[in-house]
C-alpha positions in Angstrom: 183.8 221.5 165.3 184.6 224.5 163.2 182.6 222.6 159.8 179.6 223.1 161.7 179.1 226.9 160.8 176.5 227.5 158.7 176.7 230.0 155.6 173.7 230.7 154.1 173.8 232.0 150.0 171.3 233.7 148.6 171.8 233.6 144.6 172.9 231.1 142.4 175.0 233.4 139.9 178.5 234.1 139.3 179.0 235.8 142.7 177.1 233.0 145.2 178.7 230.2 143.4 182.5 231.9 143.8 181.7 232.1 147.5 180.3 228.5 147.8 183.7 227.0 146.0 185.6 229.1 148.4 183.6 228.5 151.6 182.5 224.5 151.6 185.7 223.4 152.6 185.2 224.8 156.0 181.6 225.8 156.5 178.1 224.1 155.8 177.2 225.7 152.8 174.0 226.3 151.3 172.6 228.5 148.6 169.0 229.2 147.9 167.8 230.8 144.3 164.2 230.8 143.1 165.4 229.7 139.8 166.3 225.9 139.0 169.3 226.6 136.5 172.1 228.7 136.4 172.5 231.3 133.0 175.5 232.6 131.6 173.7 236.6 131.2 176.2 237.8 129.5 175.9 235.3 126.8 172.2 235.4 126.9 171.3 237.8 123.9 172.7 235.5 121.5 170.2 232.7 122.7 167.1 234.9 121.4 168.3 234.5 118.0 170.2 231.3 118.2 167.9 229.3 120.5 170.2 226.4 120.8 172.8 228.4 122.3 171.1 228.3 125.5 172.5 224.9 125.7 175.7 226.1 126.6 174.9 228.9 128.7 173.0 226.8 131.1 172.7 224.0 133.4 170.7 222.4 135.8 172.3 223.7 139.9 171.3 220.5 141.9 173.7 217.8 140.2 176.4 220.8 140.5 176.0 221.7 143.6 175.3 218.7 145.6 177.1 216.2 143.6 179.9 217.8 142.2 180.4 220.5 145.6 179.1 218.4 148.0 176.8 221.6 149.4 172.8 222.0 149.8 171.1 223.7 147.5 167.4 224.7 148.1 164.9 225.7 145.4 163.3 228.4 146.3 162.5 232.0 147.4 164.2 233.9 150.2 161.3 236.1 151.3 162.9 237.5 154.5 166.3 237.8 156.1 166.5 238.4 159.6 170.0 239.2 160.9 169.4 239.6 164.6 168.0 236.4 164.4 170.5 234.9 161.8 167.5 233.2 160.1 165.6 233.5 156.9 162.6 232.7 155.7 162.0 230.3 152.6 159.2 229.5 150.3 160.3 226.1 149.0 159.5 225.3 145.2 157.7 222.6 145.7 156.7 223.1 149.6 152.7 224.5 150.7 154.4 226.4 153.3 157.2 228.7 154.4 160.1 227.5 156.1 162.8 228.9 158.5 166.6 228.2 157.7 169.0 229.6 160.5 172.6 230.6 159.6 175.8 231.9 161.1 177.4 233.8 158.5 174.5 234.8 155.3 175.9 236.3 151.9 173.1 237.9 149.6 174.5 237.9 146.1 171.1 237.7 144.2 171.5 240.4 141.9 169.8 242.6 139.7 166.9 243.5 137.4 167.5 245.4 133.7 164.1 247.1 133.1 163.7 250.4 134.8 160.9 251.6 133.9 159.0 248.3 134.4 157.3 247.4 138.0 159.6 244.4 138.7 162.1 245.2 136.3 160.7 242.7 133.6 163.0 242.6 130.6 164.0 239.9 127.7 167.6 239.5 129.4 167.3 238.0 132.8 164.6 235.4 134.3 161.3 236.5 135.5 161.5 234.3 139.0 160.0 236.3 141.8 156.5 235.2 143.5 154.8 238.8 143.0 156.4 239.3 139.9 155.4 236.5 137.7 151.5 237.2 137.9 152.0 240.7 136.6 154.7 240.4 134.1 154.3 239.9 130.3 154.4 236.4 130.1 152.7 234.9 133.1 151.9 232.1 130.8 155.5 231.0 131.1 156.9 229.6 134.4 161.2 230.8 134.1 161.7 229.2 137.4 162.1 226.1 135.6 164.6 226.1 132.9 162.5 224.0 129.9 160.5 227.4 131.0 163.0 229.6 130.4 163.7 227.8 127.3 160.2 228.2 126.1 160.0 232.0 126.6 163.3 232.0 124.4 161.7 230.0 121.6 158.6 232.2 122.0 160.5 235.3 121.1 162.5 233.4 118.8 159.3 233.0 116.8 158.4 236.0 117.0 161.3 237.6 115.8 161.0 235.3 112.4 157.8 237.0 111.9 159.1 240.6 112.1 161.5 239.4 109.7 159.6 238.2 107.0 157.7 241.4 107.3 160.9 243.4 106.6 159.9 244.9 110.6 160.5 248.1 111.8 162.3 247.1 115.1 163.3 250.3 117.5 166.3 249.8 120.6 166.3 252.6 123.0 169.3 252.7 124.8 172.8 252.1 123.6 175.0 250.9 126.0 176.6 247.3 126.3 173.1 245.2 125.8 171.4 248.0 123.2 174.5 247.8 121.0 174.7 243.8 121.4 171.4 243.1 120.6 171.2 245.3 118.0 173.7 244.0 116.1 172.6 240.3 116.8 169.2 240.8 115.5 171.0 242.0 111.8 173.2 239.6 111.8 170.5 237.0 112.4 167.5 238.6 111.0 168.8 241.0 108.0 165.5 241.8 106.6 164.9 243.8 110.1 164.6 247.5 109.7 166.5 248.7 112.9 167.2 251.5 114.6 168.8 252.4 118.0 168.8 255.6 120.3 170.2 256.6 123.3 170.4 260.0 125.4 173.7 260.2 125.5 176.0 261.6 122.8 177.3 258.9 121.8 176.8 254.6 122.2 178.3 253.4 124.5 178.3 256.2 126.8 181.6 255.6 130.1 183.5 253.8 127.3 186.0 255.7 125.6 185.8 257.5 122.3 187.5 254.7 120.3 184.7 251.9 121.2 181.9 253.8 121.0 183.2 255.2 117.3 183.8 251.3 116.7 180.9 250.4 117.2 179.3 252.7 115.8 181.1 252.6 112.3 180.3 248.7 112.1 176.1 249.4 112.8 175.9 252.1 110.1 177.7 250.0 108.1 175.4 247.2 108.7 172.6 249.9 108.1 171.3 250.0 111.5 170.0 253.8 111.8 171.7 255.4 115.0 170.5 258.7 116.5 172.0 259.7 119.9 170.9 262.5 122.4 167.3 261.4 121.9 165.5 260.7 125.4 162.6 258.7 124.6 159.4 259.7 124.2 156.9 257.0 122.6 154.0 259.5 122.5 155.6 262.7 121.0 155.3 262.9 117.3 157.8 265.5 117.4 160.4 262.7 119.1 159.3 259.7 116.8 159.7 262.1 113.4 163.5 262.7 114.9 164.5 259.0 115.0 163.1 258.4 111.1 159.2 257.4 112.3 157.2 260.2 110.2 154.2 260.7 109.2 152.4 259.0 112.8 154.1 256.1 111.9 155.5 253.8 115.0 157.6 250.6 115.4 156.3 247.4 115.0 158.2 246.1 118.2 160.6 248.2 120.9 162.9 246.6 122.8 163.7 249.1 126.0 167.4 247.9 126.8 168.3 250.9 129.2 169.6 250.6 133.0 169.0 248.8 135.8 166.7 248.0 138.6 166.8 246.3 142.1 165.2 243.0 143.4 166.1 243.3 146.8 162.7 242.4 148.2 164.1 239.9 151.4 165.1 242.4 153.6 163.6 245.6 155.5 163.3 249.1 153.9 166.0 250.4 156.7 168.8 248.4 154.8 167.6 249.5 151.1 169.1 252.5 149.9 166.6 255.2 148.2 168.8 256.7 146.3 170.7 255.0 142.6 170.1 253.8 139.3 166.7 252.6 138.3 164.6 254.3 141.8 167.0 253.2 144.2 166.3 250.5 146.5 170.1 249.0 146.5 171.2 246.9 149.6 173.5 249.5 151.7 176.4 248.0 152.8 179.8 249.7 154.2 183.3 248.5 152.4 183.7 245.2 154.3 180.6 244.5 152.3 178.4 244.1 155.9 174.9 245.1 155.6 173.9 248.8 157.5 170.8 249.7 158.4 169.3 253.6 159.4 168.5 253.5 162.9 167.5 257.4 162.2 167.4 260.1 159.3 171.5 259.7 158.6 172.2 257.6 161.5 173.6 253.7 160.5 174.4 250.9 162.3 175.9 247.1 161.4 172.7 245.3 161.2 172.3 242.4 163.1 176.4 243.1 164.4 177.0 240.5 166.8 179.1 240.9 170.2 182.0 241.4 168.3 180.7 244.7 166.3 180.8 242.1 163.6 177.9 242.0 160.8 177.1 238.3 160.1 175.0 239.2 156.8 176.5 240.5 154.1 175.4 241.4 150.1 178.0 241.5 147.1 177.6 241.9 143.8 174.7 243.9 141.7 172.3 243.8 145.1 174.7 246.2 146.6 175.6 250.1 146.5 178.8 250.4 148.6 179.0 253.1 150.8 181.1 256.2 149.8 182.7 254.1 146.5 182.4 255.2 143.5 179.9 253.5 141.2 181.0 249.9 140.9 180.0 248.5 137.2 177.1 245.5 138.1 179.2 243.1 135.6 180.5 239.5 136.3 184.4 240.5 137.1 183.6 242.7 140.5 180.9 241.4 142.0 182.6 237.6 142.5 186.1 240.0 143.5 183.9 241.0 146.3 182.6 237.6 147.3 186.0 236.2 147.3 187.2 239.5 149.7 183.6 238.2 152.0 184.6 234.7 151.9 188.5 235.4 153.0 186.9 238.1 155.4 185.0 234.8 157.0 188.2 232.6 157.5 189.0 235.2 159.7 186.2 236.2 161.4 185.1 232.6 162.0 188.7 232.6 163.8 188.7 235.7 165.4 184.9 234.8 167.4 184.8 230.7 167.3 189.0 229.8 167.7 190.0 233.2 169.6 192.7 232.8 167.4 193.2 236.8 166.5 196.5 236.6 164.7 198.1 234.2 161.9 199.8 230.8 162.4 202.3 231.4 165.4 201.5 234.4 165.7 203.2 235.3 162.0 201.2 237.2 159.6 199.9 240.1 161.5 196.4 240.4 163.0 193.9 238.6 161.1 191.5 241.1 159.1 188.2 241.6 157.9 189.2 243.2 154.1 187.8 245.9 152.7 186.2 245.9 149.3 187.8 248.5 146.4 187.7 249.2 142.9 189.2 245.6 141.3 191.3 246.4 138.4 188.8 243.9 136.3 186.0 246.5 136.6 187.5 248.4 133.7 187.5 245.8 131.1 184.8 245.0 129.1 184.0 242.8 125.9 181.1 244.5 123.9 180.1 242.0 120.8 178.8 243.2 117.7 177.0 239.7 116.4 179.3 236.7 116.1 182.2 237.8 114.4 182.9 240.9 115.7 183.7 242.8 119.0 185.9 245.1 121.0 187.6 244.9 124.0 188.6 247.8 127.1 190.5 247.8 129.4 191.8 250.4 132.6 188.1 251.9 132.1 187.1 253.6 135.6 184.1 255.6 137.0 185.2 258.5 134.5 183.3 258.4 131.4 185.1 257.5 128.3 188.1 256.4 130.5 189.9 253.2 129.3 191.7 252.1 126.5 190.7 249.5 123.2 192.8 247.1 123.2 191.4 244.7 120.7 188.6 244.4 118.0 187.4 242.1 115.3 187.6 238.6 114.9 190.0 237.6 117.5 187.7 240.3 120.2 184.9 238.2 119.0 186.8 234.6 119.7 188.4 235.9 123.0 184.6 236.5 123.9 183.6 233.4 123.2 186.5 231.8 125.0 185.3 233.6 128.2 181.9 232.2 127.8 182.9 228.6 127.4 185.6 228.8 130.4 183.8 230.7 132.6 180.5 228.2 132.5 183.1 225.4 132.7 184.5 227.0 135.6 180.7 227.8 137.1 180.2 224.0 136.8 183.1 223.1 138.6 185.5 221.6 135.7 188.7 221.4 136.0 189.8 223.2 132.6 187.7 226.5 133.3 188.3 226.4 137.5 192.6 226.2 136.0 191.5 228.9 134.0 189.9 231.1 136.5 191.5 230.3 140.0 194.2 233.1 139.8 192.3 235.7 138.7 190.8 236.3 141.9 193.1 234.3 144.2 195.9 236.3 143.2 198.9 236.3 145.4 200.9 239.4 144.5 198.3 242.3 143.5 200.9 244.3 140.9 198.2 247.1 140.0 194.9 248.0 140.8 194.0 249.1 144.3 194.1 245.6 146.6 196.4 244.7 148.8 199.9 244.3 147.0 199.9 240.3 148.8 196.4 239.7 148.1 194.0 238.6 151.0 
């Protein structure tokens, strides 16, 4: 029976639940995350000031995706992936013991860290979930595996915050780009008595987007007397740095967020498949444009890892896991990485054809040979909502891998309301509800590709 192929997801986000919706109609689907929740990221800023937000950025996955998708979800660690095997190894959540789950087809779509200059890339804005991380992180007295956890370590900073406020807090933010400039202007609008001020090394905030966002934003932070200084690298123990940025005298912050890059988690599979080189020390799952897995055989040399008889590669990584091979950068935001899961999961229709049916070409032989796609630069990579606190933001669009490419298209109040409209639909959409799935279908099912660099009748 062609339902019995087995597609193994490792990640819970907005890219391994896009491939789920797509593939569970024909495969046996399940997905594997070592959190018990699914988070809206993007959103997630918001919920360290506004702790009830979190609410509505969140929900529980099993009741999701086994009631409402009808697919197995497993709580737990993936702490190997073998692809000659087409197995991988599981620590269970509540299991004393490892366990072996065999696959078919395996799509790694567990993302990224945002702390680069932390071990385990430990930072305020994404879950602290893996087995060797928890123990050495900041807050190994909270458990974010669980979400009243993650709830708690929001609450915790929450408090926290309120403190530094009613001291009137000197509060430092190095690095401006989409988070340093969110949170920035989150914590005034939430906590005016903060002293802030934010840095980056760049020349200006918002460094790839064009010159009309960054100036933007960085009209409405003065104005909301936030202290901005830009081509400042950070260095905490120079004196000579600290009295640049408005810290004289010896004096030093009473709290620094670091909100600056990004950093890889990609600890499930061998060394061979990571590649050293990229943001945050490298360590990216290598993968060529049909978004198959390679692995250095020797110094330069790659091969299809774990191809099977076909020359076919049955594991695959999308998403902020991944560096694609000669591509320019992709942005890690929500937009491209579920394009490429969508381009995987039509890519294993036809695979699943080409080796199980020996059917190599469309319905009566119409349609051409069936394809395995490759991935490109979606159109949505460009476009970008940056908020500046609840009632205001800016939106880009056509941005590309040229800095300060793109154009603003709209700001304010209505920016800060299409954000929010995003939010709400795109967490409806996550949880399977009919309103935000309406919403959402086209946008990566498209039939007729008018711009951008797909194919012009879609995949």
């Amino acid at each position: 029976m062609v339902d019995e192929r087995r597609v193994l997801i490792v990640g819970a986000g907005f890219s391994g639940l896009m491939a789920a919706r797509h593939l569970k109609g024909r495969f046996k689907v399940t997905i594997v995350d070592a959190k018990e929740y699914f988070e809206y990221t993007p959103g997630i800023l918001r919920a360290y000031v506004k702790p009830s937000h979190f609410d509505s950025l969140s929900f529980t996955l099993a009741p999701v995706l086994e009631q409402k998708m009808g697919i197995k979800f497993i709580w737990g660690e993936v702490t190997n992936v073998d692809a000659e095997g087409r197995c991988a190894t599981i620590k269970p959540m509540h299991g004393n013991s490892e366990e072996v789950v065999s696959f078919d087809y395996c799509i790694l779509a567990n993302g990224c860290n945002f702390n680069p200059f932390h071990k385990w890339g430990q930072s305020l804005w994404f879950p602290t979930v893996h087995a060797e991380a928890r123990p050495n992180g900041d807050w190994p007295h909270i458990d974010e595996r669980y979400i009243e956890g993650r709830r708690r370590h929001i609450i915790e900073e929450y408090e926290a915050i309120k403190q530094l406020n009613t001291r009137k807090a000197r509060v430092l933010i190095v690095g401006a780009g989409f988070i340093g400039v969110e949170w920035a202007t989150e914590l005034q609008y939430y906590f005016p008595g903060l002293d802030l001020t934010i840095i980056d090394f760049l020349p200006k905030c918002l460094g790839p987007l064009p010159n009309s966002a960054a100036t933007y934003c960085e009209s409405y932070m003065k104005r909301k007397g936030i202290h901005c200084y830009w081509g400042k690298k950070y260095d905490p123990n120079s004196a000579e740095f600290m009295e640049s940025i408005g810290f004289n005298n010896g004096s030093q912050p009473d709290k620094t967020y670091v909100c600056v890059g990004i950093k890889a988690s990609n600890y499930m599979i061998p060394k061979e498949c990571l590649n050293p080189k990229g943001p945050g020390g490298g360590n990216w799952i290598r993968v060529n444009k049909k978004m198959m897995i390679k692995k250095e055989t020797e110094p330069d040399n790659f091969q299809i890892w774990g191809a099977d008889e076909h020359g076919f590669g049955r594991v695959f990584a999308v998403g902020d896991c991944a560096i694609v091979d000669d591509m320019n950068p992709i942005p890690k935001i929500s937009y491209p990485s579920e394009e490429q899961a969508y381009i995987v999961c039509c890519s294993l229709y036809n695979m699943d054809s080409i080796v199980y049916d020996k059917q190599e070409f469309g319905c009566f032989g119409f349609g051409g040979r069936k394809m395995i796609h490759d991935t490109h630069w979606p159109w949505g990579s460009g476009m970008f909502a940056t908020s500046l606190g609840p009632k205001d933001a800016c939106f880009v669009i056509g941005a590309t891998h040229q800095p300060g490419s793109g154009y603003m298209v709209l700001f304010g109040r209505l920016s800060a309301i299409q954000k929010e409209l995003i939010e709400v639909t795109k967490v409806w959409e996550c949880q399977t509800g009919t309103i935000g799935t309406l919403i959402w279908h086209f946008v990566h099912a498209t039939p007729v590709h008018l711009w951008g660099s797909g194919p012009t009748l879609g995949y």
